[in-house]
ZAMAR-466444 format. One line per field, with one value per residue: residue number from 0; x, y, z of N, C-alpha, C in turn. Coordinates in Angstrom, 1 decimal. Layout:
N
n	c(NUM, ...)
n_px	c(X, ...)
n_py	c(Y, ...)
n_pz	c(Z, ...)
ca_px	c(X, ...)
ca_py	c(Y, ...)
ca_pz	c(Z, ...)
c_px	c(X, ...)
c_py	c(Y, ...)
c_pz	c(Z, ...)
# end
This chain:
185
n	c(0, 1, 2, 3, 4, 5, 6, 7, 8, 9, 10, 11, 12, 13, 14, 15, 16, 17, 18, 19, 20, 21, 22, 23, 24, 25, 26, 27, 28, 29, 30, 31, 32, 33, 34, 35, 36, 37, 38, 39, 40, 41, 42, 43, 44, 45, 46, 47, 48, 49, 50, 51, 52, 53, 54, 55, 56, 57, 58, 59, 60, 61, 62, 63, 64, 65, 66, 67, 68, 69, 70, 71, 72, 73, 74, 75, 76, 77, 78, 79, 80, 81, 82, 83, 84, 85, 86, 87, 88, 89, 90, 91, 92, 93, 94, 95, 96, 97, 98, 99, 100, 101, 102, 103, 104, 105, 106, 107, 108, 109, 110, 111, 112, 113, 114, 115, 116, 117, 118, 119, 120, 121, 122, 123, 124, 125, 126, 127, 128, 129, 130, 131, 132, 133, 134, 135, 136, 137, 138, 139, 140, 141, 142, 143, 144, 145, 146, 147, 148, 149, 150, 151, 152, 153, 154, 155, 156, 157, 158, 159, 160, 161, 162, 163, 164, 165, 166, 167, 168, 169, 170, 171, 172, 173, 174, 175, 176, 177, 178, 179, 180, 181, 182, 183, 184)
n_px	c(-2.1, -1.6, 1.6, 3.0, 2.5, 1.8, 1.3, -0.2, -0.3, -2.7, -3.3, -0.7, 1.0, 2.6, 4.1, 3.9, 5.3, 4.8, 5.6, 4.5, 6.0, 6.1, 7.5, 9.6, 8.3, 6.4, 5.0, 6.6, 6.5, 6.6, 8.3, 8.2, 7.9, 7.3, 7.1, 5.4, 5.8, 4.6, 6.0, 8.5, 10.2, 9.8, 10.9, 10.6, 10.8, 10.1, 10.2, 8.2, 7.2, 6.4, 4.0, 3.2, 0.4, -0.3, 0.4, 2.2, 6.1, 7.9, 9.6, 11.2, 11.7, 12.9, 14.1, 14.2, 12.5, 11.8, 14.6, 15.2, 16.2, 15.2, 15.0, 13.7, 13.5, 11.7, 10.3, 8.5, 7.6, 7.4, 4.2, 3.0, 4.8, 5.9, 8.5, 10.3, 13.2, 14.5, 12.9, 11.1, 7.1, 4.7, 1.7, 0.9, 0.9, 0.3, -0.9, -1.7, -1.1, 0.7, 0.7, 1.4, 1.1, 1.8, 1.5, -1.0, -0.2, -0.5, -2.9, -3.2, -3.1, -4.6, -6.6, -6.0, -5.6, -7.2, -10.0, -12.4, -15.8, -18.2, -20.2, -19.1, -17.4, -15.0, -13.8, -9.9, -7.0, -4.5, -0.8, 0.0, 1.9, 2.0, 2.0, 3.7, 5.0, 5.4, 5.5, 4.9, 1.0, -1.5, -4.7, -7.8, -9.0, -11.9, -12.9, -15.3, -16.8, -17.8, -17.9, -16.8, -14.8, -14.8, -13.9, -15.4, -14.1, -12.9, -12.0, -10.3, -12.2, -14.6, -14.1, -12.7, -13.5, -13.8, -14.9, -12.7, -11.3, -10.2, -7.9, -7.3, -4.8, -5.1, -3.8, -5.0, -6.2, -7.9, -8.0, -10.1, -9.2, -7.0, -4.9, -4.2, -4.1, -1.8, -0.4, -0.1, 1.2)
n_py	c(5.6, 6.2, 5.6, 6.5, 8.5, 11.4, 12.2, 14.7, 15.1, 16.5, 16.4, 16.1, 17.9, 16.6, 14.8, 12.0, 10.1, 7.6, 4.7, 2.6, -0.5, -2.7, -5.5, -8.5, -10.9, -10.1, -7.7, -4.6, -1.8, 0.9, 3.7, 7.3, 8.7, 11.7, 13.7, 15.5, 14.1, 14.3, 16.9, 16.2, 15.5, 13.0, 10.9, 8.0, 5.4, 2.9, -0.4, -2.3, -6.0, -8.2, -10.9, -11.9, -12.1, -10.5, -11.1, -10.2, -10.7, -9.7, -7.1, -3.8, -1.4, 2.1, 4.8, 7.4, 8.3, 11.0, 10.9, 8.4, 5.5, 3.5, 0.5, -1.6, -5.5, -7.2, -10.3, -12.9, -16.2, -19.8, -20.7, -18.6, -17.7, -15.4, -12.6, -10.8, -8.7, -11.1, -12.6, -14.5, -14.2, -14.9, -13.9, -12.6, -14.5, -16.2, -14.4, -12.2, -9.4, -6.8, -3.8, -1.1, 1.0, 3.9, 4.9, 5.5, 3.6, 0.9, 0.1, -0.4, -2.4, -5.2, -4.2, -4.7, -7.3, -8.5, -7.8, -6.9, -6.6, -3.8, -3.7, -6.0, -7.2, -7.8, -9.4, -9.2, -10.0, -7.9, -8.1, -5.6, -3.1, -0.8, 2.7, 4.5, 2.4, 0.4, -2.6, -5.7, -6.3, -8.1, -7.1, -6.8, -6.0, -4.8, -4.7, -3.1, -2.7, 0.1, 1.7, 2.6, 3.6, 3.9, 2.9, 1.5, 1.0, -0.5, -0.9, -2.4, -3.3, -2.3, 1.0, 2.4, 3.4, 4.7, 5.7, 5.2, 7.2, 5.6, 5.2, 4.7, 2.6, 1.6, 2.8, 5.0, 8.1, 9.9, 10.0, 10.8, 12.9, 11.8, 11.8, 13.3, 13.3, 14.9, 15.1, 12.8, 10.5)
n_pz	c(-20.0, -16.3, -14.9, -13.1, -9.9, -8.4, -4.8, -2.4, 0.9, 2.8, 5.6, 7.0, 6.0, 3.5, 0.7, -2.1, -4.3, -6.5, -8.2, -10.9, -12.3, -14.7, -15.1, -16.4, -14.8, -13.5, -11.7, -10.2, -7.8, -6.6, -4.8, -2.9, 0.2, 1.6, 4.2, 7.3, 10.9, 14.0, 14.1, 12.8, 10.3, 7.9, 6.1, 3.8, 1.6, -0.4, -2.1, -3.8, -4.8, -7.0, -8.0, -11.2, -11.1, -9.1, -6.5, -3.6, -3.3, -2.1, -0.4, 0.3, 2.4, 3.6, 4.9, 7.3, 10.4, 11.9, 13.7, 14.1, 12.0, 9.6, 8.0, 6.3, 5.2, 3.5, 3.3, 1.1, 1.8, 0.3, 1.0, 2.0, 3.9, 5.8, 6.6, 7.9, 7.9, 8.0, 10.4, 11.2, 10.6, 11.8, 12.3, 10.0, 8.1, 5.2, 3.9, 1.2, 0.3, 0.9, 3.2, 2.7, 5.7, 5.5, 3.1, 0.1, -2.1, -2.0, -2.1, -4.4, -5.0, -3.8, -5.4, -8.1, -8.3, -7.7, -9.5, -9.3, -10.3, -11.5, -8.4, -7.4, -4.2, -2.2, 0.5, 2.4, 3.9, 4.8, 5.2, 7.4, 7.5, 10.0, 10.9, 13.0, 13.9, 12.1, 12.7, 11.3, 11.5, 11.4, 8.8, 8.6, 5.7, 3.3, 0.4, -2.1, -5.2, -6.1, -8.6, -12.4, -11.1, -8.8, -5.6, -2.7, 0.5, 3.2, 7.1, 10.0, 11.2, 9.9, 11.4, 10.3, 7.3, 3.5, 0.8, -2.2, -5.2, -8.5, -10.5, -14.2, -13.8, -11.5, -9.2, -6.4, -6.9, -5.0, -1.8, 1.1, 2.8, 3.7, 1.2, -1.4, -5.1, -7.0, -9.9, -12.9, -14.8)
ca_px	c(-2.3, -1.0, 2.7, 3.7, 1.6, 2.1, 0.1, -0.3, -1.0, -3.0, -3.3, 0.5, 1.9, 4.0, 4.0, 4.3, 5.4, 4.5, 5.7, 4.3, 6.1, 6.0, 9.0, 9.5, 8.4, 5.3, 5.9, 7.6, 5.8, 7.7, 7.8, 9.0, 7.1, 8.1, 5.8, 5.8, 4.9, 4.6, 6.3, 9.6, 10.6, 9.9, 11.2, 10.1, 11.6, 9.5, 9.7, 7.3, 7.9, 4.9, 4.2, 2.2, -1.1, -0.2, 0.8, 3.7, 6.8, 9.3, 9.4, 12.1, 10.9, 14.3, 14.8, 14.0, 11.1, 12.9, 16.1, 15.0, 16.8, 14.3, 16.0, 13.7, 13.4, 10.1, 10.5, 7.2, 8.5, 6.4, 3.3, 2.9, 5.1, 6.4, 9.9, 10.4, 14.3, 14.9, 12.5, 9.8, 5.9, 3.4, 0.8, 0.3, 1.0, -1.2, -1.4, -1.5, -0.9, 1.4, 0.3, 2.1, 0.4, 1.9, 0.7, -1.9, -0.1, -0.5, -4.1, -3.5, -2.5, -5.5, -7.0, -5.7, -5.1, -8.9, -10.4, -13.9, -16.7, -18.8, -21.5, -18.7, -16.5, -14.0, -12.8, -9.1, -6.3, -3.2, 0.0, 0.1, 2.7, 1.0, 2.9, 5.0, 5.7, 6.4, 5.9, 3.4, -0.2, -2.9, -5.5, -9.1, -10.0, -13.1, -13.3, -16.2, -16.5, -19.2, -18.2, -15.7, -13.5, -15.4, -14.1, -15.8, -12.7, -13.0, -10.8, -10.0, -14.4, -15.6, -14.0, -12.2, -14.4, -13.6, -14.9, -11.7, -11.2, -8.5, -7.4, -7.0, -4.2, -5.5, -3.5, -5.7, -6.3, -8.6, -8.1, -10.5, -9.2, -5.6, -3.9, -4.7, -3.5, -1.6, -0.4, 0.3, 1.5)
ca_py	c(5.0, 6.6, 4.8, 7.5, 9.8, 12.3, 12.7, 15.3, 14.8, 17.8, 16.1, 16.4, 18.5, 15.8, 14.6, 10.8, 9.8, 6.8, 4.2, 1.1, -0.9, -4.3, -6.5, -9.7, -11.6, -9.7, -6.4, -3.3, -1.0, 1.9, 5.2, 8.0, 9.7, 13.0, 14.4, 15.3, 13.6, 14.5, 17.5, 15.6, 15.0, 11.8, 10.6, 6.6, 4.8, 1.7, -1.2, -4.0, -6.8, -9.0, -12.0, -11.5, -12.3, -9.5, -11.5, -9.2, -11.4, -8.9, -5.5, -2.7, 0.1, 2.5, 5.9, 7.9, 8.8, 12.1, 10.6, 7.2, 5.1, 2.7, -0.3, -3.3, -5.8, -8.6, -11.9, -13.8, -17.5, -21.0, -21.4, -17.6, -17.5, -13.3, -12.6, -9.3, -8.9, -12.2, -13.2, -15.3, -13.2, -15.8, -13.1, -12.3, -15.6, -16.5, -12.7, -12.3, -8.0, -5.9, -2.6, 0.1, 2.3, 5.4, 5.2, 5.2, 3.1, -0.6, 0.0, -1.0, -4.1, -6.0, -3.4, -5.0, -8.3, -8.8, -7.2, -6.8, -6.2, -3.3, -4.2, -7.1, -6.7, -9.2, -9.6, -9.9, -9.8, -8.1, -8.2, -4.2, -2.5, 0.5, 3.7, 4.8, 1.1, -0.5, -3.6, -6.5, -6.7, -8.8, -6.0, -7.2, -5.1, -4.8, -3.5, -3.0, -1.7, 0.7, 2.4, 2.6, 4.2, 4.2, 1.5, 1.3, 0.3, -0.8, -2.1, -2.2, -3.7, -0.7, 1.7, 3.0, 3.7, 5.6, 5.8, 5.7, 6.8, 4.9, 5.6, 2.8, 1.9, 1.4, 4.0, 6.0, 9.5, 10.6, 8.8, 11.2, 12.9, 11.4, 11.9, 13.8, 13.3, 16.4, 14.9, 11.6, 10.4)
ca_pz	c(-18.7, -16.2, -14.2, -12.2, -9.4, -7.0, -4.1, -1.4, 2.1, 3.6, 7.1, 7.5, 5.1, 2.7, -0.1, -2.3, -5.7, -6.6, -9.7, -11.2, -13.6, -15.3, -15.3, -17.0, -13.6, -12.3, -11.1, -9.2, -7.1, -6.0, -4.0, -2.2, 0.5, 2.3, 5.5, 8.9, 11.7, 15.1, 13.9, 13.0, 9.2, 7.8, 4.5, 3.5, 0.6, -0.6, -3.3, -3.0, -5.9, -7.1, -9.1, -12.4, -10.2, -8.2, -5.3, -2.5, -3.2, -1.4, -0.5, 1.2, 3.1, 4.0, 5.9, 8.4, 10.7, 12.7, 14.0, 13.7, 11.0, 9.1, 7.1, 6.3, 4.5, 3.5, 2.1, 1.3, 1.6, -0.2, 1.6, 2.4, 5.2, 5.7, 7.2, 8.2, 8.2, 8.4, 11.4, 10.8, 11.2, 11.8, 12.7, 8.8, 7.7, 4.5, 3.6, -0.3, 0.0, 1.9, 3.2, 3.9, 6.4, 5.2, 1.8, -0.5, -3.0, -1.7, -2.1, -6.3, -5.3, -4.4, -6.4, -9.6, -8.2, -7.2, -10.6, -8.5, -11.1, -10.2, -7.4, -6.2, -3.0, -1.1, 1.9, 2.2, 5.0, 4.1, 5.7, 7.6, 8.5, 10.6, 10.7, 12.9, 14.3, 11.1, 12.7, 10.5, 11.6, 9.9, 8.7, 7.5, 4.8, 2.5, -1.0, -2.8, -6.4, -6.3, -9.9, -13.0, -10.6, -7.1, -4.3, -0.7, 1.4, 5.3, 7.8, 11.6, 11.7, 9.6, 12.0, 8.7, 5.8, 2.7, -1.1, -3.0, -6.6, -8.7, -12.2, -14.9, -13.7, -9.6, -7.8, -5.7, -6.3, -3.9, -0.3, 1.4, 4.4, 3.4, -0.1, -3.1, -6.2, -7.8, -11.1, -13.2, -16.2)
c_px	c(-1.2, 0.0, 2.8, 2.4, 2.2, 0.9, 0.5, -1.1, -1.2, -2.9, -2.0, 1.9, 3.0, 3.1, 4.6, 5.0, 6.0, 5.0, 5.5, 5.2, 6.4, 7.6, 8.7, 8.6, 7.0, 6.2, 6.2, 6.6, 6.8, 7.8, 8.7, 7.6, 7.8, 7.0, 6.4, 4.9, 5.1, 5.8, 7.8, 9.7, 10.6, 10.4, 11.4, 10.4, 10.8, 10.1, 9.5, 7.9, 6.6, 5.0, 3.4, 0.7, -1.2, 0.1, 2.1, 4.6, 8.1, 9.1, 11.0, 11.6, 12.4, 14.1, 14.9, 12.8, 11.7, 14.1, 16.1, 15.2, 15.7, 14.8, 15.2, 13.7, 12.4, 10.2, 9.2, 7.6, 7.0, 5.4, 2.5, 3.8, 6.1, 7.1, 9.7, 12.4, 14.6, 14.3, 11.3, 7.9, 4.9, 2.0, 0.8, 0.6, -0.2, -1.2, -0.9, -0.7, -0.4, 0.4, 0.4, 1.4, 1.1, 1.8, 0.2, -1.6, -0.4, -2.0, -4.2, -3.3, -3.6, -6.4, -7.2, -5.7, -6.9, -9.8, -12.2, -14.6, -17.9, -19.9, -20.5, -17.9, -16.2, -13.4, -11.3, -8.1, -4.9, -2.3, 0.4, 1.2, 2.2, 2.5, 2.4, 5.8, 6.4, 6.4, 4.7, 2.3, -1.1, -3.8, -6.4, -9.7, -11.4, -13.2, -14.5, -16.5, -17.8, -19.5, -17.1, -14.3, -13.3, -14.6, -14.2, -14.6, -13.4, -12.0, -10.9, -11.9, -14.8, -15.5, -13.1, -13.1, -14.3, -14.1, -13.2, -11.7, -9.8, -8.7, -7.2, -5.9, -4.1, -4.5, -5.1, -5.2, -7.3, -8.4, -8.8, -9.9, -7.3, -4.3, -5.0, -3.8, -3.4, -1.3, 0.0, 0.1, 1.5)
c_py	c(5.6, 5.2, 5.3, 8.5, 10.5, 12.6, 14.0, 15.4, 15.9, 17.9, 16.4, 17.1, 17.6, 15.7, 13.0, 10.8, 8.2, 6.1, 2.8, 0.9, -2.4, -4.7, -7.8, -11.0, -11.2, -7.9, -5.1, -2.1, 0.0, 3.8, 6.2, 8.6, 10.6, 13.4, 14.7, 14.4, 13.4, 15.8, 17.3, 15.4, 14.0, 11.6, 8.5, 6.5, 3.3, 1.1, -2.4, -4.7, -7.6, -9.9, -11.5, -11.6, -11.2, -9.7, -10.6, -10.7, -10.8, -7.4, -5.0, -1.9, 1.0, 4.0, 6.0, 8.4, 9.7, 11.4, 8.7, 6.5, 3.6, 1.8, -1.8, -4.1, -7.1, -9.3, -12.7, -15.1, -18.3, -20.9, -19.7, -17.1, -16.2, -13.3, -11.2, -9.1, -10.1, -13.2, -13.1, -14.6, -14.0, -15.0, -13.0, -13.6, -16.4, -15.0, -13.0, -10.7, -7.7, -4.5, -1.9, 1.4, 3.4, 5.7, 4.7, 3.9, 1.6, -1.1, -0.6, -2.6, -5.2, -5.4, -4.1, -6.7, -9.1, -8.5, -7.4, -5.9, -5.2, -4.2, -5.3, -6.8, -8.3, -8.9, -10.5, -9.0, -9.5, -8.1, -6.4, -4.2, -0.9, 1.2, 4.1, 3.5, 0.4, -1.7, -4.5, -6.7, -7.5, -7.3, -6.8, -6.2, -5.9, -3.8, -3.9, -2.0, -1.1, 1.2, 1.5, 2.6, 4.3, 2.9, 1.9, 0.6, 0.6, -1.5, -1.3, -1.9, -2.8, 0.5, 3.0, 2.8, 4.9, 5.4, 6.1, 5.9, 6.3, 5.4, 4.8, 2.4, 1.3, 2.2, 4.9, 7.3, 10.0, 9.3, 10.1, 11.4, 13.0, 11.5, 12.1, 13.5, 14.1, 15.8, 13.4, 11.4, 9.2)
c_pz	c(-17.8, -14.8, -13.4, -11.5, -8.6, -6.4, -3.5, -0.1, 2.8, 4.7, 7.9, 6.8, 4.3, 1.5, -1.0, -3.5, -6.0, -8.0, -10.1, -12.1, -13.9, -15.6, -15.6, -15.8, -12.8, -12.6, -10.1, -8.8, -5.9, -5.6, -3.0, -1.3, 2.1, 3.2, 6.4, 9.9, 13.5, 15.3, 13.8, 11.3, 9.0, 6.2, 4.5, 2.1, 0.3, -1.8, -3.3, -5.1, -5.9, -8.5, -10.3, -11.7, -9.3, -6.4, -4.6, -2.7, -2.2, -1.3, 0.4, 1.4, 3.7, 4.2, 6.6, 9.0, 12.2, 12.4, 13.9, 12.5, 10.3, 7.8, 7.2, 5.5, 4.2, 2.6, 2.0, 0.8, 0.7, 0.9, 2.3, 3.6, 5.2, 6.6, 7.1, 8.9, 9.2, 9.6, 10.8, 11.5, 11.5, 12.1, 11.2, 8.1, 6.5, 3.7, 2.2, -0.4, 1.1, 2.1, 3.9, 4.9, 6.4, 4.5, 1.2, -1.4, -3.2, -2.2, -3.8, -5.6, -5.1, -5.0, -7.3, -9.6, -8.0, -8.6, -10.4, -10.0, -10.4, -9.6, -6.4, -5.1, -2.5, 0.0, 1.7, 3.4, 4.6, 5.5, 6.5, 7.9, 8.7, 10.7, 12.0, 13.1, 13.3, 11.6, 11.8, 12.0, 10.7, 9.9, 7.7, 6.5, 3.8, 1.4, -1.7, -4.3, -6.5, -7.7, -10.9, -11.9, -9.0, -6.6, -2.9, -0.1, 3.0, 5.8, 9.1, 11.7, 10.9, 10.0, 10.8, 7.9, 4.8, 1.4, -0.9, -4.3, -6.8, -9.9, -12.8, -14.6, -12.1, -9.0, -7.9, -6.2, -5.9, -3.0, 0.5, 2.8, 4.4, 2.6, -1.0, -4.0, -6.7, -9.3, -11.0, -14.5, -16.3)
# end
Protein backbone atom coordinates (compact mmCIF):
# COMPACT_ATOMS: atom_id res chain seq x y z
CA UNK A 1 0.00 0.00 0.00
CA UNK A 2 1.31 2.78 -0.94
CA UNK A 3 1.98 6.01 2.14
CA UNK A 4 4.01 8.29 0.34
CA UNK A 5 3.42 10.08 -3.37
CA UNK A 6 4.87 12.50 -5.46
CA UNK A 7 3.11 14.43 -7.87
CA UNK A 8 3.90 16.72 -10.63
CA UNK A 9 2.17 19.74 -11.65
CA UNK A 10 2.57 20.39 -15.55
CA UNK A 11 0.22 23.48 -15.40
CA UNK A 12 2.88 25.27 -13.25
CA UNK A 13 5.90 23.54 -13.24
CA UNK A 14 6.08 22.16 -9.34
CA UNK A 15 5.94 19.51 -7.72
CA UNK A 16 4.11 17.66 -4.26
CA UNK A 17 5.00 14.92 -1.96
CA UNK A 18 2.53 13.75 -0.09
CA UNK A 19 2.34 11.31 3.27
CA UNK A 20 -0.30 9.41 5.05
CA UNK A 21 0.13 7.86 8.27
CA UNK A 22 -1.89 6.28 11.11
CA UNK A 23 -1.49 7.40 14.59
CA UNK A 24 -2.87 6.02 17.68
CA UNK A 25 -5.89 8.76 17.46
CA UNK A 26 -6.92 8.78 13.69
CA UNK A 27 -4.58 10.14 11.38
CA UNK A 28 -1.79 12.54 9.75
CA UNK A 29 -1.95 13.82 6.39
CA UNK A 30 1.08 15.52 5.29
CA UNK A 31 2.90 17.34 2.49
CA UNK A 32 5.22 19.52 0.73
CA UNK A 33 4.44 21.34 -2.41
CA UNK A 34 6.90 23.30 -4.51
CA UNK A 35 5.53 25.40 -7.90
CA UNK A 36 5.25 28.55 -9.48
CA UNK A 37 2.67 30.82 -9.53
CA UNK A 38 2.26 33.82 -11.32
CA UNK A 39 5.77 33.39 -12.00
CA UNK A 40 6.85 33.73 -8.29
CA UNK A 41 8.12 30.66 -6.17
CA UNK A 42 5.78 29.07 -3.95
CA UNK A 43 6.72 26.49 -1.42
CA UNK A 44 3.46 25.18 0.98
CA UNK A 45 3.98 23.05 3.99
CA UNK A 46 0.66 21.23 5.16
CA UNK A 47 -0.48 18.75 8.08
CA UNK A 48 -4.09 18.12 8.43
CA UNK A 49 -4.91 15.72 11.56
CA UNK A 50 -8.12 13.43 11.57
CA UNK A 51 -10.19 11.38 13.77
CA UNK A 52 -10.23 7.52 13.01
CA UNK A 53 -13.56 8.39 10.87
CA UNK A 54 -11.58 10.55 8.91
CA UNK A 55 -13.03 13.63 10.21
CA UNK A 56 -10.25 17.28 9.70
CA UNK A 57 -9.57 17.83 13.41
CA UNK A 58 -6.66 20.39 12.88
CA UNK A 59 -4.41 21.31 10.21
CA UNK A 60 -1.13 23.81 9.56
CA UNK A 61 -0.47 25.11 6.26
CA UNK A 62 3.23 27.21 6.46
CA UNK A 63 5.41 29.15 3.89
CA UNK A 64 5.63 31.16 1.29
CA UNK A 65 3.76 32.23 -1.81
CA UNK A 66 6.72 34.72 -3.59
CA UNK A 67 7.45 37.13 -0.79
CA UNK A 68 4.40 36.53 1.05
CA UNK A 69 4.85 34.66 4.36
CA UNK A 70 2.01 31.93 4.98
CA UNK A 71 1.56 30.76 8.79
CA UNK A 72 -1.90 29.14 9.66
CA UNK A 73 -3.30 27.43 11.68
CA UNK A 74 -7.22 25.24 11.88
CA UNK A 75 -8.86 24.14 14.88
CA UNK A 76 -12.15 22.10 14.30
CA UNK A 77 -13.90 22.91 17.68
CA UNK A 78 -17.30 20.52 19.31
CA UNK A 79 -20.15 20.94 17.05
CA UNK A 80 -17.96 21.55 13.87
CA UNK A 81 -17.16 25.03 14.50
CA UNK A 82 -13.53 25.96 12.24
CA UNK A 83 -11.06 28.61 13.59
CA UNK A 84 -8.75 29.73 11.25
CA UNK A 85 -5.88 31.19 13.56
CA UNK A 86 -7.84 31.60 16.29
CA UNK A 87 -10.88 33.47 14.58
CA UNK A 88 -14.02 31.88 14.55
CA UNK A 89 -15.27 30.85 10.39
CA UNK A 90 -18.86 30.49 10.50
CA UNK A 91 -18.96 30.30 6.60
CA UNK A 92 -17.71 26.50 6.74
CA UNK A 93 -19.19 25.74 9.89
CA UNK A 94 -20.43 21.95 9.95
CA UNK A 95 -17.73 21.07 7.24
CA UNK A 96 -16.50 17.39 8.01
CA UNK A 97 -13.14 17.84 5.26
CA UNK A 98 -10.63 20.52 4.68
CA UNK A 99 -9.42 21.27 1.30
CA UNK A 100 -6.51 22.61 0.33
CA UNK A 101 -6.73 24.29 -2.99
CA UNK A 102 -3.28 23.73 -3.89
CA UNK A 103 -3.33 20.12 -3.69
CA UNK A 104 -4.45 16.98 -4.72
CA UNK A 105 -4.11 15.30 -1.38
CA UNK A 106 -7.23 16.39 0.61
CA UNK A 107 -9.12 14.68 -1.99
CA UNK A 108 -8.28 11.02 0.17
CA UNK A 109 -10.09 12.36 2.82
CA UNK A 110 -13.65 12.08 2.00
CA UNK A 111 -12.34 9.66 -0.32
CA UNK A 112 -11.70 7.19 2.48
CA UNK A 113 -13.96 8.66 4.91
CA UNK A 114 -17.12 8.17 2.49
CA UNK A 115 -16.12 4.52 1.28
CA UNK A 116 -18.71 5.17 -1.79
CA UNK A 117 -19.42 1.62 -3.37
CA UNK A 118 -18.96 1.67 -7.02
CA UNK A 119 -22.16 3.34 -8.88
CA UNK A 120 -22.69 5.48 -5.31
CA UNK A 121 -21.80 9.21 -5.03
CA UNK A 122 -22.35 11.93 -2.06
CA UNK A 123 -22.67 15.22 -1.89
CA UNK A 124 -20.48 16.90 0.72
CA UNK A 125 -19.33 20.47 1.70
CA UNK A 126 -15.80 20.78 2.71
CA UNK A 127 -14.19 23.55 4.42
CA UNK A 128 -11.86 25.25 1.16
CA UNK A 129 -9.18 27.08 1.36
CA UNK A 130 -8.72 28.42 -2.45
CA UNK A 131 -5.28 29.16 -3.56
CA UNK A 132 -3.71 31.99 -3.55
CA UNK A 133 -6.18 33.60 -0.76
CA UNK A 134 -6.00 30.89 1.60
CA UNK A 135 -8.93 32.19 3.19
CA UNK A 136 -12.02 29.26 4.17
CA UNK A 137 -14.89 28.91 1.70
CA UNK A 138 -17.61 26.32 1.89
CA UNK A 139 -17.06 24.21 -1.49
CA UNK A 140 -20.02 21.75 -2.69
CA UNK A 141 -18.41 18.92 -3.98
CA UNK A 142 -19.70 15.60 -5.60
CA UNK A 143 -17.98 12.32 -5.73
CA UNK A 144 -19.11 9.55 -7.52
CA UNK A 145 -17.38 6.05 -7.72
CA UNK A 146 -17.53 5.14 -11.19
CA UNK A 147 -14.72 2.15 -10.80
CA UNK A 148 -12.11 0.29 -8.46
CA UNK A 149 -10.14 3.28 -8.85
CA UNK A 150 -12.36 5.80 -10.98
CA UNK A 151 -14.17 8.90 -8.96
CA UNK A 152 -16.37 11.63 -10.90
CA UNK A 153 -15.58 14.76 -8.69
CA UNK A 154 -17.62 18.24 -9.15
CA UNK A 155 -17.66 21.36 -7.51
CA UNK A 156 -18.19 25.19 -7.87
CA UNK A 157 -22.18 23.70 -9.67
CA UNK A 158 -20.37 21.22 -12.00
CA UNK A 159 -18.22 24.10 -13.34
CA UNK A 160 -15.25 21.66 -12.27
CA UNK A 161 -15.53 18.15 -13.41
CA UNK A 162 -12.82 15.57 -13.46
CA UNK A 163 -12.47 11.60 -13.44
CA UNK A 164 -9.91 10.97 -10.75
CA UNK A 165 -7.84 7.89 -10.28
CA UNK A 166 -6.83 6.97 -6.64
CA UNK A 167 -4.72 4.15 -5.43
CA UNK A 168 -5.69 1.70 -2.51
CA UNK A 169 -4.76 3.96 -0.37
CA UNK A 170 -7.13 7.22 -1.92
CA UNK A 171 -4.37 9.62 -3.00
CA UNK A 172 -5.03 10.74 -6.32
CA UNK A 173 -2.83 9.96 -9.06
CA UNK A 174 -4.22 11.25 -12.06
CA UNK A 175 -6.10 14.88 -11.36
CA UNK A 176 -6.41 15.52 -15.07
CA UNK A 177 -5.21 18.81 -16.22
CA UNK A 178 -3.60 19.19 -12.56
CA UNK A 179 -1.20 16.64 -10.93
CA UNK A 180 0.35 13.55 -11.98
CA UNK A 181 1.70 11.07 -10.05
CA UNK A 182 5.52 10.33 -10.58
CA UNK A 183 6.15 7.71 -7.83
CA UNK A 184 4.81 6.05 -4.52
CA UNK A 185 5.63 3.68 -2.14
Amino acid sequence: MSNTILWRRPDNLGHEIGRLVKRADGWELSGTAVFSHEQQPCQLDYLVACDSDWCTNSAHIGGTIGVREVDLTVCVEPGRRWRLNGAECPAVAGCVDIDLGFSPSTNLLPIRRLSLAIGAQANVTAAWLPFPSLVFEPLLQLYRRDSATGYRYESSGGRVARVLTVNAVGFVTEYPGLWQMESAT
